[in-house]
C-alpha positions, 0 to 999 in steps of 0.5 A: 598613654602616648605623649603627641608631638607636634611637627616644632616639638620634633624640630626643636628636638632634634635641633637641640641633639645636634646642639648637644652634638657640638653641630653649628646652626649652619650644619643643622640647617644642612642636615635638617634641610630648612634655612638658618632663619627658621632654626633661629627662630625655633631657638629664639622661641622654645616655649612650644605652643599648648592646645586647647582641645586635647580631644579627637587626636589624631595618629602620631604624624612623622614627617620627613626633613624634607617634608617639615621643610615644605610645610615650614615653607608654606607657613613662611611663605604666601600659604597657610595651614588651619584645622578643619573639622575634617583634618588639615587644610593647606592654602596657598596663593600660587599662580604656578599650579605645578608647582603647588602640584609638585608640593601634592606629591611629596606630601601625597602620604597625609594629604587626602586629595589632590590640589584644587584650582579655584580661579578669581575674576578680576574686575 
């Protein structure tokens, strides 16, 4: 039976080899190509967090460093990700659709279509 690793299972991992490996946190943030402050945190809290509903588990996911540092991104900055019952949705606050664009292309592989623009009124 195949273990499923989580996108922070893959980080932490690989932040503990280069750890291992004599790498500073600064280097590690250079190679994985996510900032200081999220390695610390992933340091800071190792206890990986566990599911609840281990059934319907999708395909192993690999991302790329710049991938999980997008997702990272969005998670810290104005955006989030939950479950749907359909796969994963990303939302995100952003005035700048190239920009949210930008972010479809480099995650094109596990996203099914492109970003919508749904436009508030403002009274």
């Amino acid at each position: 039976m195949d273990k499923k690793i989580t996108i922070k299972t893959q980080i932490r991992l690989q932040i503990s080899y280069h750890i291992k490996n004599g790498k500073t946190i600064s280097d590690i943030s250079n190679i994985l190509s996510l900032p200081e402050n999220c390695i610390r945190w992933l340091l800071d809290n190792p206890k990986p967090q566990t599911r609840r509903n281990k059934t319907n588990l999708q395909k192993d996911i690999i991302f790329s460093p710049e991938q999980i540092g997008i997702l990272i991104g969005v998670i810290l900055g104005d955006g989030h990700i939950k479950k749907t019952s359909k796969g994963w949705n990303i939302t995100m606050e952003q005035k700048d659709y190239d920009y949210v664009y930008h972010l479809y292309l480099k995650l094109q592989n596990f996203i099914n279509h492109p970003p919508r623009l749904n436009i508030r009124r403002v009274n």
